[in-house]
N, C-alpha and C positions, 0 to 999 in steps of 0.2 A: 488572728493570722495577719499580719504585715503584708504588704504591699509588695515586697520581693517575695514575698513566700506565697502568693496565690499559686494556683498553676495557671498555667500559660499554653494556649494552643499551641499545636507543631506551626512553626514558621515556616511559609509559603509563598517563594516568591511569585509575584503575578504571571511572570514567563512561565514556568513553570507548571501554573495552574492551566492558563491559556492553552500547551501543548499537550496537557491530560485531556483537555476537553477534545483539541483535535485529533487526539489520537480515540478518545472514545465516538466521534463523528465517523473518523476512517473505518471504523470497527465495525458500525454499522454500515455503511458502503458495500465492508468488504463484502457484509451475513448478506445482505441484500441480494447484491451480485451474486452470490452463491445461490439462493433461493433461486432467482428465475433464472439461474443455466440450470436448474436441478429439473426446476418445472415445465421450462418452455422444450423440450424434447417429448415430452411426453402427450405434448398436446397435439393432436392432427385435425386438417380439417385444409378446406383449398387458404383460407386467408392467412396457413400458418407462414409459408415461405415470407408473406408482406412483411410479418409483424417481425418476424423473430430479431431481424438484426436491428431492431429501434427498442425493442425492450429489452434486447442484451446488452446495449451497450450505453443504456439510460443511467447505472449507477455509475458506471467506467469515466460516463464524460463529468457526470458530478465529482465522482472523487478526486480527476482529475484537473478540474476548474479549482478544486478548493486546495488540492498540493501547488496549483499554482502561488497562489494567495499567500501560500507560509513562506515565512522565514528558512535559509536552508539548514537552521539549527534545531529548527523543530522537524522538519521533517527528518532530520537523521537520527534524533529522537524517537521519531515514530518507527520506520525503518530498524533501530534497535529493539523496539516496544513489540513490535509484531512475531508470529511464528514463522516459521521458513516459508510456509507456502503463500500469507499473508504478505509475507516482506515480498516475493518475487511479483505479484502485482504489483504491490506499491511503487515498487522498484520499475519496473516496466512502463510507470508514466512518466517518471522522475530522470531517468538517466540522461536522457537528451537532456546536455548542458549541466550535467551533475556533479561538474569539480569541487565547488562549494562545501557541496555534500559530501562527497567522499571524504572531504578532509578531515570530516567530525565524524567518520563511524569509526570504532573498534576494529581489531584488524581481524578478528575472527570476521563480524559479519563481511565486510569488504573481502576477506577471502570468499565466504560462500557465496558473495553476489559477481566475483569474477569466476570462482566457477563455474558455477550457472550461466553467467553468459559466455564463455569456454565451452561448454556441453553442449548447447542452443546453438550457436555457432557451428561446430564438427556434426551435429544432427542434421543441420538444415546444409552443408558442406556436401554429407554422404547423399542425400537425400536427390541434390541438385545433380549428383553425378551419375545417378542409376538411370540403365534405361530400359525401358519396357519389352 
């Protein structure tokens, strides 16, 4: 076999590789964060009210120091990469200041992220206007 005829791994560029990896970091944040809102309700006792808002919000501020960190190419990457309910967290640290971003997502997901905050908005609207 020649030299052109070996095979050749798939070509990967290093951005690329770099935004797989952040995106499988976010992934774990996310399962994280899911575990302990799943588990910290469950748990009673007087030191629960201490704990609860430092360990709910331990993977939130890590995922969020590390979307800080990216590129806004990778993160609309990532925000592509995720499933809806995944993307609306992500989404949720990122948007303050997120034109960069918007400009690289697809226009499906940029629909479903201004509906969503369209929905959020008229929820928290009706919400402020009701009275007891």
């Amino acid at each position: 076999m020649g030299e052109d005829q070996k095979l050749q791994p798939p070509v990967m560029t290093p951005r690329k590789g770099i935004a797989d990896v952040h995106l499988t970091e976010v992934r774990s944040l996310l399962s994280l964060q899911k575990l302990v809102e799943d588990l910290v309700p469950e748990q009673d006792g007087p030191n629960q009210s201490e704990l609860d808002p430092e360990i709910q919000q331990q993977y939130r501020k890590e995922l969020r120091e590390k979307l800080k960190r990216m590129p806004p190419k990778e993160v609309a990457y990532i925000l592509e990469s995720l499933d809806p309910n995944e993307r609306l967290v992500v989404w949720d640290e990122v948007k303050e200041g997120a034109d960069p971003i918007l400009a690289l997502l697809s226009d499906d997901v940029l629909e479903e992220l201004i509906d969503d905050s369209h929905y959020r908005n008229e929820k928290n609207d009706d919400h402020c206007f009701r009275t007891a």
